[in-house]
ROKERO-165391 format. One record per residue: residue number from 1; residue in one letter; x, y, z of N, C-alpha, C in turn. Coordinates in nm, 4 decimals, padded with zeros to 6 digits. Each point is the difference from the previous one (the first is absolute). Layout:
BEGIN
NODE   migu   rovex       n_px       n_py       n_pz      ca_px      ca_py      ca_pz       c_px       c_py       c_pz
NODE    NUM       A          X          Y          Z          X          Y          Z          X          Y          Z
...
//
This chain:
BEGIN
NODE   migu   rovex       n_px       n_py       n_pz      ca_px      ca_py      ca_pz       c_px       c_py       c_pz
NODE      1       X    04.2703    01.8903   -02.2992    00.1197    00.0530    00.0627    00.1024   -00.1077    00.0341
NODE      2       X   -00.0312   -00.1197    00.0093    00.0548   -00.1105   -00.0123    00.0154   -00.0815   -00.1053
NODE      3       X    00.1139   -00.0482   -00.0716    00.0290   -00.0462   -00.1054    00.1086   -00.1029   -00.0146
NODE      4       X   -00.0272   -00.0821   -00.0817    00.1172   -00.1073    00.0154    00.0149    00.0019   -00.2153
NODE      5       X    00.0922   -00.0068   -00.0033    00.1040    00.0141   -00.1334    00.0667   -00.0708   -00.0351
NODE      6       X    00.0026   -00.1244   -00.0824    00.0707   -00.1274   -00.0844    00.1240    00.0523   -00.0949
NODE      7       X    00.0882   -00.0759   -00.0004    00.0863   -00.0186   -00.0941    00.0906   -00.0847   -00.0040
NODE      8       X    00.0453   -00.0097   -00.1479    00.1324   -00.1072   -00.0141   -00.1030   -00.0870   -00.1131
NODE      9       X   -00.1224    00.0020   -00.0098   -00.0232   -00.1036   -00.1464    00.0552   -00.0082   -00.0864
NODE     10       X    00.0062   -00.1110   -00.1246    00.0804    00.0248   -00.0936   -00.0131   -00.1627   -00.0971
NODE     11       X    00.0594    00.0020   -00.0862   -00.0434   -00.1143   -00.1383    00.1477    00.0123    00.1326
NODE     12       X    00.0141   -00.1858   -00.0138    00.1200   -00.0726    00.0218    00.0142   -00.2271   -00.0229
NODE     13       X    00.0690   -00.0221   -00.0535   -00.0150   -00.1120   -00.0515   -00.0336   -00.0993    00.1000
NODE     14       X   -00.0174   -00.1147   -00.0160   -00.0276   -00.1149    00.0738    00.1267   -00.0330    00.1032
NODE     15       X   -00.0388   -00.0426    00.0898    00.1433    00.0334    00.0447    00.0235    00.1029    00.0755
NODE     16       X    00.0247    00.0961   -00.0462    00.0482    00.1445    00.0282   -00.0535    00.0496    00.1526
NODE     17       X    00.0092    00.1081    00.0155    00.0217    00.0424    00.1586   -00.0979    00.1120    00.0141
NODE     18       X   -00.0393    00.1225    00.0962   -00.0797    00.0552    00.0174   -00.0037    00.0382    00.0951
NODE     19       X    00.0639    00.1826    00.0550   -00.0609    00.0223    00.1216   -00.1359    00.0960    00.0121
NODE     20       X   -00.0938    00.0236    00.0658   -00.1332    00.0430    00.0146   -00.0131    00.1079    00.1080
NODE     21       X    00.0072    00.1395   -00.0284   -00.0051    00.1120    00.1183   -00.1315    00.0324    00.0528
NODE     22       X   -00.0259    00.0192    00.1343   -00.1515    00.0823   -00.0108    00.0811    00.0653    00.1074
NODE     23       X   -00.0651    00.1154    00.0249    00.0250    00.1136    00.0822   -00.1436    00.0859    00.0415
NODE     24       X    00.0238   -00.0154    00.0985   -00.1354    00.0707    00.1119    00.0447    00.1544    00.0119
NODE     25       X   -00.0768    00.0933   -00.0276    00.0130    00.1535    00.0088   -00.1281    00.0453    00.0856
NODE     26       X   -00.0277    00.1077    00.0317   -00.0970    00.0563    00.0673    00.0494    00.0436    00.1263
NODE     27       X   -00.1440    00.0158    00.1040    00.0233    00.0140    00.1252   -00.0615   -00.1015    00.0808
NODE     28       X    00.0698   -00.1100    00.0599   -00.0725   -00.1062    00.0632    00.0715   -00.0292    00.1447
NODE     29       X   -00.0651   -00.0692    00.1002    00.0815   -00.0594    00.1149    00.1052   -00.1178   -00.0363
NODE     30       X   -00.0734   -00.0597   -00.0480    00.1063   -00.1554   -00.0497   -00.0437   -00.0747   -00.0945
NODE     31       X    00.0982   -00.0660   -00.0403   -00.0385   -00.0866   -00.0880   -00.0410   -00.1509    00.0710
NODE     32       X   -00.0491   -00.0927   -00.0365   -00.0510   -00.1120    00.0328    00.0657   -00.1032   -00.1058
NODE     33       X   -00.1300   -00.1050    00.0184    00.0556   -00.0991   -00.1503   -00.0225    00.0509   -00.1169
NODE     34       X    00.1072   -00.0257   -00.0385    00.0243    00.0094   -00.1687   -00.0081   -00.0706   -00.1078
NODE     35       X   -00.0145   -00.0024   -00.1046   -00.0143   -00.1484   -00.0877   -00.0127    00.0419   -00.1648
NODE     36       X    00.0280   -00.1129   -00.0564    00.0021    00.0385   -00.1229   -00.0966   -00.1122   -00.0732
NODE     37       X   -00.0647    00.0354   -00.0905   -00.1476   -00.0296   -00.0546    00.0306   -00.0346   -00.1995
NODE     38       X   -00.0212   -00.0668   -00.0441   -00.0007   -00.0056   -00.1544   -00.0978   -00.0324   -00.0480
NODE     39       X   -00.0481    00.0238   -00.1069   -00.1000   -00.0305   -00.0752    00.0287    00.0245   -00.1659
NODE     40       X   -00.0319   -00.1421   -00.0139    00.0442   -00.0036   -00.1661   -00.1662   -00.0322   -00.0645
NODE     41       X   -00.0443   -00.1246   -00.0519   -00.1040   -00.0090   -00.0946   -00.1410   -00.0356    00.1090
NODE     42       X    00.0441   -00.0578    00.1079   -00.0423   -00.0390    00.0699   -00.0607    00.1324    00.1454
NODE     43       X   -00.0386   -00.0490    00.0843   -00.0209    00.1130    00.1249    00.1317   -00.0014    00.1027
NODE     44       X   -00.0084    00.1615    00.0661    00.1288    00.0162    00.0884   -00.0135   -00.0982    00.0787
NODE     45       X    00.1674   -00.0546    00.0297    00.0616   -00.0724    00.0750    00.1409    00.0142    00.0633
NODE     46       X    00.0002    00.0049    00.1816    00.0960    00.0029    00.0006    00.1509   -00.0829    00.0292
NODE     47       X    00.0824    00.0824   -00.0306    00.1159   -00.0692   -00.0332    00.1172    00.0017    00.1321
NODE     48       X   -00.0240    00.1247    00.0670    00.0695   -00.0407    00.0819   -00.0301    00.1135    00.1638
NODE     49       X    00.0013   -00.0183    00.1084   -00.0238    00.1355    00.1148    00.0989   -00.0383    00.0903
NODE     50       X    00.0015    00.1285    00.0531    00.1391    00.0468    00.1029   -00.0711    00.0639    00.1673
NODE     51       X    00.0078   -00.0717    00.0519   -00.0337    00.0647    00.1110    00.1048    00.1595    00.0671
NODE     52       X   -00.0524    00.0730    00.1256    00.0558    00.1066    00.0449    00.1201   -00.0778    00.0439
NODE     53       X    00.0222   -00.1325    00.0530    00.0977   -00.0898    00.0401    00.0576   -00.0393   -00.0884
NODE     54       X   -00.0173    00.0024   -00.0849    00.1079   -00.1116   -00.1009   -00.0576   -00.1270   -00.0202
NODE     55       X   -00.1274   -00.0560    00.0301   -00.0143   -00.1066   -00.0369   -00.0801   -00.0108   -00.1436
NODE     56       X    00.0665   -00.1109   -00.0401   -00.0713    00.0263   -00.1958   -00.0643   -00.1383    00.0096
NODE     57       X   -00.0916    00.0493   -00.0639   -00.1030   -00.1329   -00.1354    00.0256   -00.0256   -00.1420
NODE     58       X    00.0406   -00.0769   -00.0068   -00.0318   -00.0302   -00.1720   -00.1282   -00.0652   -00.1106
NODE     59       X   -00.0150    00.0220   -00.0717   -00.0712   -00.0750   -00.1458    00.0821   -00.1597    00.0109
NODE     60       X   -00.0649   -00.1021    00.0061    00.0666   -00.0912   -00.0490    00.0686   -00.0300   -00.1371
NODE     61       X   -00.0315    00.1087   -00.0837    00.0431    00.0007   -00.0810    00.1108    00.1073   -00.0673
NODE     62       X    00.0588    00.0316    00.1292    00.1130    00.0775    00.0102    00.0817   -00.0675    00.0932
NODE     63       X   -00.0769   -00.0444    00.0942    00.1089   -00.0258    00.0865    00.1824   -00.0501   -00.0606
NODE     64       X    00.1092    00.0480    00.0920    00.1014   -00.0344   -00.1003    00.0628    00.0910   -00.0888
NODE     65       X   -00.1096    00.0645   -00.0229    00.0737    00.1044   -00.1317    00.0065    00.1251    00.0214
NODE     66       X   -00.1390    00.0599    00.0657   -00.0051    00.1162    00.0659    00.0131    00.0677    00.1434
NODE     67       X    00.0758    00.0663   -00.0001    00.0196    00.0368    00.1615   -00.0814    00.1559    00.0139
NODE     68       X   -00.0656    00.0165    00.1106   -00.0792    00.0815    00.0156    00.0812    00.1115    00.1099
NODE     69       X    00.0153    00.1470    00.0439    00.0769    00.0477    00.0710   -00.0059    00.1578    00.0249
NODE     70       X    00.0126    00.0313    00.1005   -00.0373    00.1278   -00.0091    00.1179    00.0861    00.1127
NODE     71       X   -00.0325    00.1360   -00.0229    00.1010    00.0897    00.0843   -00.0921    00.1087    00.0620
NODE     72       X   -00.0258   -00.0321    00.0978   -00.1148    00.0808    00.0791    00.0553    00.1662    00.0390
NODE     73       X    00.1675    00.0169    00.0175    00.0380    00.1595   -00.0237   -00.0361    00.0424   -00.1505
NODE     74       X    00.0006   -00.0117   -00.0608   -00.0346   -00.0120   -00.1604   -00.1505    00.0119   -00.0456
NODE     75       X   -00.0902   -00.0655    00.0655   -00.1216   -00.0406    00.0122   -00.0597   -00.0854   -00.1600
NODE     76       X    00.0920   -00.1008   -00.0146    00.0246   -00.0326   -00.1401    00.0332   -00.1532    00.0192
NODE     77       X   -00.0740   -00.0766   -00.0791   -00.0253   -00.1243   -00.0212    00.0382   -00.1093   -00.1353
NODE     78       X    00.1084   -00.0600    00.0170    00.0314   -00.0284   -00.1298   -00.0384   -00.1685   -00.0452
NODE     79       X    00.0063   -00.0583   -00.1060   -00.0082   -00.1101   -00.0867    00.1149   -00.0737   -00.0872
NODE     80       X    00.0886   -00.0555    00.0904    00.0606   -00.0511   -00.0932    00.0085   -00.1157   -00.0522
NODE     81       X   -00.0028    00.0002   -00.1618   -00.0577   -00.0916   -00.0751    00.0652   -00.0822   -00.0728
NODE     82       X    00.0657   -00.1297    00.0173    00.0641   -00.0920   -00.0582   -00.0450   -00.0948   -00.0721
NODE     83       X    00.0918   -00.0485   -00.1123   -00.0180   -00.1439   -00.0352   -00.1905    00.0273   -00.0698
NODE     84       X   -00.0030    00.1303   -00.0678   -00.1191    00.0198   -00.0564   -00.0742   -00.0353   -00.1391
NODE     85       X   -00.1703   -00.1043    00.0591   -00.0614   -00.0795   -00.1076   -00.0672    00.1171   -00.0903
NODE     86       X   -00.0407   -00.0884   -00.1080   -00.0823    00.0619   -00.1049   -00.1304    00.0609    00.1133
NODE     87       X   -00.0368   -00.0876    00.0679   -00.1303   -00.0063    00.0796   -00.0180    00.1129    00.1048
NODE     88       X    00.1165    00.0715    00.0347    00.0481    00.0932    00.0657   -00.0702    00.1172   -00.0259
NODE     89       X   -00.0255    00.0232   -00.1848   -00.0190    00.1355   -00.0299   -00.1482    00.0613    00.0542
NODE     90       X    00.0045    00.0876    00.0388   -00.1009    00.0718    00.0337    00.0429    00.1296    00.0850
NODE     91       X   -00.1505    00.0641    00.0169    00.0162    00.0978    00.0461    00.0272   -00.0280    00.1677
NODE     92       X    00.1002    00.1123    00.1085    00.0310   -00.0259    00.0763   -00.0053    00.1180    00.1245
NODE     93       X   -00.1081   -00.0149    00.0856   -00.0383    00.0976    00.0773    00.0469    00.0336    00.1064
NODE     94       X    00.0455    00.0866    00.1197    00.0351   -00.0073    00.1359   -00.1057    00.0328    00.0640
NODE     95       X   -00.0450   -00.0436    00.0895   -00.1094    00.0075    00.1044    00.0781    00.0046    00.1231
NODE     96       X   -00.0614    00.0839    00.0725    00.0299    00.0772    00.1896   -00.1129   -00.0134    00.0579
NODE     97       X    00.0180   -00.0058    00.1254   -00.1023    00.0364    00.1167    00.0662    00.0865    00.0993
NODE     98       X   -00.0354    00.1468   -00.0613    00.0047    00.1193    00.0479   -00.0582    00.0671    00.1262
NODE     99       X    00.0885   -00.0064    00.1469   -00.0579    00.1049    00.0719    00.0203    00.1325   -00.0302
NODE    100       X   -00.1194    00.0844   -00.0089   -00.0184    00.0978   -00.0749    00.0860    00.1235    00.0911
NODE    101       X   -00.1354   -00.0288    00.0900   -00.0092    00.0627    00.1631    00.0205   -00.0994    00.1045
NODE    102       X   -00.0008    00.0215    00.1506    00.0075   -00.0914    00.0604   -00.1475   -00.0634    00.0401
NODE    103       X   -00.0359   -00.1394   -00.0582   -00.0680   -00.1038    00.0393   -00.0934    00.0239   -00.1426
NODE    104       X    00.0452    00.0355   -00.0523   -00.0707    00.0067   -00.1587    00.1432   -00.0821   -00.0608
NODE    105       X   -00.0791   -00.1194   -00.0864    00.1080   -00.0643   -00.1154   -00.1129   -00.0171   -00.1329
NODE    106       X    00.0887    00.0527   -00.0644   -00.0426   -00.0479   -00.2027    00.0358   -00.0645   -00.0602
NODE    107       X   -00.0262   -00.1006   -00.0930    00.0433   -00.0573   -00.0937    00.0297    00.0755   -00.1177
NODE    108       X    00.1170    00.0171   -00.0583   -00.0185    00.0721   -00.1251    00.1120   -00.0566   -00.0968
NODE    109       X   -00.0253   -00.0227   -00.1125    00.0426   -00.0502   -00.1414    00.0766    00.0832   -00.0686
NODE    110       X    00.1310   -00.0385   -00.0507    00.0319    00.1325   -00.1125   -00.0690   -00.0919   -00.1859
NODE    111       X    00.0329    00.0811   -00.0446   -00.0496    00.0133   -00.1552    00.0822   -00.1189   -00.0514
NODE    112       X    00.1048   -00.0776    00.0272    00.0300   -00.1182   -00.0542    00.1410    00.0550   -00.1184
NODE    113       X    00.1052   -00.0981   -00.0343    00.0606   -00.0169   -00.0840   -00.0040   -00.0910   -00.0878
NODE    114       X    00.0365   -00.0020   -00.1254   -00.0238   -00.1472   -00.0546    00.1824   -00.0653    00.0204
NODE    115       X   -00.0334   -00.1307    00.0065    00.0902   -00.0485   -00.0699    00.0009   -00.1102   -00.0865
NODE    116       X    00.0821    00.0005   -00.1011   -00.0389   -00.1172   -00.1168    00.1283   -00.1080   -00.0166
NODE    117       X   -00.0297   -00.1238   -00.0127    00.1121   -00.1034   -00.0318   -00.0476   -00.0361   -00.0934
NODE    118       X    00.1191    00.0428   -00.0972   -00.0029   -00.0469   -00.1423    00.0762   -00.0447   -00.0442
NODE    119       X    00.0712   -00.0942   -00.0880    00.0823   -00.0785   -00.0444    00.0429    00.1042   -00.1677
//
């Protein structure tokens, strides 16, 4: 009954730009931290989280390029993606920590987008 929903993947060149949607639907109390997760050949890793405050983490290997951000009337969490490497491509998940009910929280994953940098 709770669901979180990706979009905005897409083939875009080296270089090139990238914004990343997830959107929280259901019936829940709140949202918590948020974050976004990739996994290419290797195991998931993440890339970047957003606290209920506004405070963000990065990948050191974003830092700089990606800004992490969200709109809590919206209940929607975005990725925006600059100055993007070959190394970039992979699949790209949103993860929440969902109060469901009150004093119940979930972790829950959406299904991922890809995105690819290709020259």
């Amino acid at each position: 009954q709770v669901q979180l929903v990706e979009s905005g993947g897409d083939l875009v060149q080296p270089g090139g730009s990238l914004r990343l949607s997830c959107a929280a639907s259901g019936s829940f109390v709140s949202i918590n931290n948020m974050g976004w997760y990739r996994q290419g050949p290797g195991q998931r890793e993440l890339v970047a989280a957003i606290t209920s405050g506004g405070r963000t983490n990065y990948a050191d290997s974003v830092k700089g390029r990606f800004t992490i951000s969200r709109d809590n009337a919206k209940n929607r969490v975005y990725l925006q993606m600059n100055s993007l490497k070959l190394e970039d491509t992979a699949v790209y998940y949103c993860n929440a920590y969902i109060e469901t009910i009150k004093d119940l929280t979930l972790e829950i994953w959406g299904l991922g987008t890809l995105v690819t940098v290709s020259s």
